[in-house]
C-alpha angles and dihedrals in degrees: 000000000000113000120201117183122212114205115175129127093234116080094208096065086048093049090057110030081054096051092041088049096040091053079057088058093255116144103225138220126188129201128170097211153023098263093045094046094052085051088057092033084060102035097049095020094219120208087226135029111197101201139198113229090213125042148131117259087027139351126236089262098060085040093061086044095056094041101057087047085066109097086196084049119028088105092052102119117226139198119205116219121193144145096228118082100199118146082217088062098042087051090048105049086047079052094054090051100264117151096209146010126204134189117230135241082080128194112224093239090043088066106031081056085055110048093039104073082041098061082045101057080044103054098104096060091037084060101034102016127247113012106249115233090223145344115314097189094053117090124264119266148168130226120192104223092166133006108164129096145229098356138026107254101182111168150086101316099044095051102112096042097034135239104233128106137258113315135131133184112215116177123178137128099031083299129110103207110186123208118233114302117256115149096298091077089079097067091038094059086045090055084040090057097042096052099040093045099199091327113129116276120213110189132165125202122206112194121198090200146321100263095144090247090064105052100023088100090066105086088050102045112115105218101066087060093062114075081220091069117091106179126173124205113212110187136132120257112283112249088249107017134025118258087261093062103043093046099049094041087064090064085046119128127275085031098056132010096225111054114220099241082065097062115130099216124072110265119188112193116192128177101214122224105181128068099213124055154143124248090189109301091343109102109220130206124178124192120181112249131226090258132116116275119000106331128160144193130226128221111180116203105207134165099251095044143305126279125192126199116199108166108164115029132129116209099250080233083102094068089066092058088056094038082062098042090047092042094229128151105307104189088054099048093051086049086040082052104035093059087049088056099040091045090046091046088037080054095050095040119155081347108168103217122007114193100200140167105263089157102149129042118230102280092043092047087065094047082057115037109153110022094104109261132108139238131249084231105042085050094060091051089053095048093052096043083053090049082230108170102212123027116195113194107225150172087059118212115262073226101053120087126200095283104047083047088057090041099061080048100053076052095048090059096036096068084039087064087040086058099045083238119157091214125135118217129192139154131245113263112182096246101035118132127198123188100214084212088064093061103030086045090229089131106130 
């Protein structure tokens, strides 16, 4: 049975769009106003929500909105009705996550053409539910799309390791949460269309922050240009402007042809205030990293094992050196210092595989204390305080070829020996896949 709910605060619209509906075979559902109608959306799960624009308890806007941070009803379509015919309007409820938008007064075969192709593209989660982004019953992994920072360094000498820049591929749980989105988000939403071929797409996006090399992919990435896709940015408010604004000035002209409110897919951007949170069965944590500007950090809790994602993060040791050459309170600065350190490895704890910025080796690092990256050997130190069982160096220099890339990680391991330690450590190469039960040793 197709379901169509009608939400609109005149009765007369309801009256006719339901008996023209229900002529076509729908079951209908009314509602006369936006609180009402998500009550009903979530109680009868309708293929498709015809919703009034303006309206009391809601507007059609904040109904969208609610709707698409539904995980049961994010693939729910829905037609916005209005009496207004602004472009503004049209952009915005795109925006807000609306497949259509239609202009009343409404034939009756105008929208019985229109919500049926829609009911069509959403059969199988009329008949099953939500449509699942992935797999839920495959085992987490991770895929390495783009590990290097600050500047893409494609050529001969990064080819093992890859040029591009930060961005990581985590499914589990049914979801696909994507990594920040460097330049490696272009080949990821490639290999995302391919594999999807026209299916809805449900994809959320955690950013660790708005430095130019980790959101530089968005304007390129395939998926945003396709009405299918329903992605959702999750990132923390920007130290001048709010994440809305950073991400869509980028696509600004003269900077980029296609502006970001005209994007056909449906983009969610939240500005998220808590540091602990569920992107559907994946337990989420953030902690704010040691990186200018507001910058975090990720660690995903999955039922195969935990991954962490610190791309960007600089060991607070270097305080102490500038303590010294400022002449400050010592002592406070190494206790200052110690608790950093012991909240960050408290935060990482038993983690199985920690991705973290390990950009410099040791005497570059002191050539460049305090501009917000990490050391291979400090690294190290951290992983084993955590008791983390694999370390990947990430966030790779634009300087640094394949070999000196091999190299920090021969040094890597070989203070891990020294220790005694049982950590792996390994470094980020674009195409690399790691199953998180392989290295929790929850494979059944």
């Amino acid at each position: 049975m197709k379901i169509v709910l009608i939400i609109d605060d005149n009765t007369q619209f309801r009256n006719v769009m339901s008996e023209i509906l229900r002529a076509d075979g729908w079951r209908v559902f009314e509602a006369g106003d936006g609180e009402r109608g998500l009550e009903l959306a979530r109680q009868h799960h309708p293929n498709v929500v015809l919703c009034d624009l303006l309206m009391p308890r809601g507007n059609g806007f904040q109904f969208c909105r609610a709707l698409r941070a539904d995980d049961a009803l994010r693939n729910t379509k829905v037609v916005i009705t209005s009496g207004r015919d602004f472009e503004a309007d049209r952009v915005a409820a795109r925006e807000a996550g609306a497949d259509e938008y239609l202009t009343k007064p409404i034939r009756a075969e105008t929208i019985l053409q229109i919500i049926a192709p829609l009911a069509q593209a959403d059969k199988t989660a009329a008949s099953t539910g939500p449509v699942p982004a992935s797999d839920s019953t495959s085992p987490a992994r991770v895929k390495f799309w783009g590990v290097r920072g600050s500047i893409p360094s494609p050529g001969p000498d990064t080819v093992h390791y890859g040029g591009n820049t930060t961005c990581v591929e985590v499914r589990a749980g049914g979801e696909i949460i994507i990594l920040d989105a460097g330049t490696g988000l272009r080949a990821l939403g490639r290999a995302l269309m391919e594999e999807f071929q026209g299916r809805p797409l449900n994809l959320t996006m955690l950013l660790t922050h708005t430095h130019w090399d980790h959101i530089q992919g968005l304007p390129f990435f395939g998926p945003v240009y396709n009405p299918q896709c329903h992605l959702r940015i999750l990132g923390f408010e920007g130290a001048r402007k709010g994440l809305v604004h950073i991400l869509s000035g980028q696509m600004e002209s003269p900077y980029f042809p296609v502006p970001f409110g005209e994007l056909p897919g449906n983009i969610e951007i939240e500005e998220v205030k808590d540091l602990d949170f569920h992107i559907g069965s994946v337990g989420v944590k953030a902690h704010f990293a040691n990186h200018p500007g507001v910058c975090v950090g990720y660690r995903l809790f999955t039922d195969d094992g935990s991954v962490a994602f610190f791309p960007d993060n600089e060991p607070y040791s270097h305080r102490e050196q500038s303590a010294r050459l400022q002449k400050a309170d010592l002592k406070a600065t190494k206790e200052f210092t110690r608790d950093k350190e012991e909240r960050l490895a408290v935060f990482l704890r038993d983690i199985d595989l920690l991705i973290l910025d390990s950009q410099y080796d040791h005497g570059e690092y002191l050539k460049h204390a305090g501009w917000g990256h990490g050391c291979v050997d400090d690294s190290v130190e951290l992983a084993e305080m955590a008791g983390v069982k694999q370390l990947v160096l990430f966030h790779h220099d634009p300087d640094h070829d394949d070999k000196k890339v091999a190299a920090m990680v021969e040094t890597g391991r070989e203070i891990a020996r020294q220790t005694g330690s049982k950590l792996k450590v390994t470094a980020a190469r674009e195409g690399e896949v790691i199953e998180l039960a392989k290295i929790s040793g929850k494979q059944a």
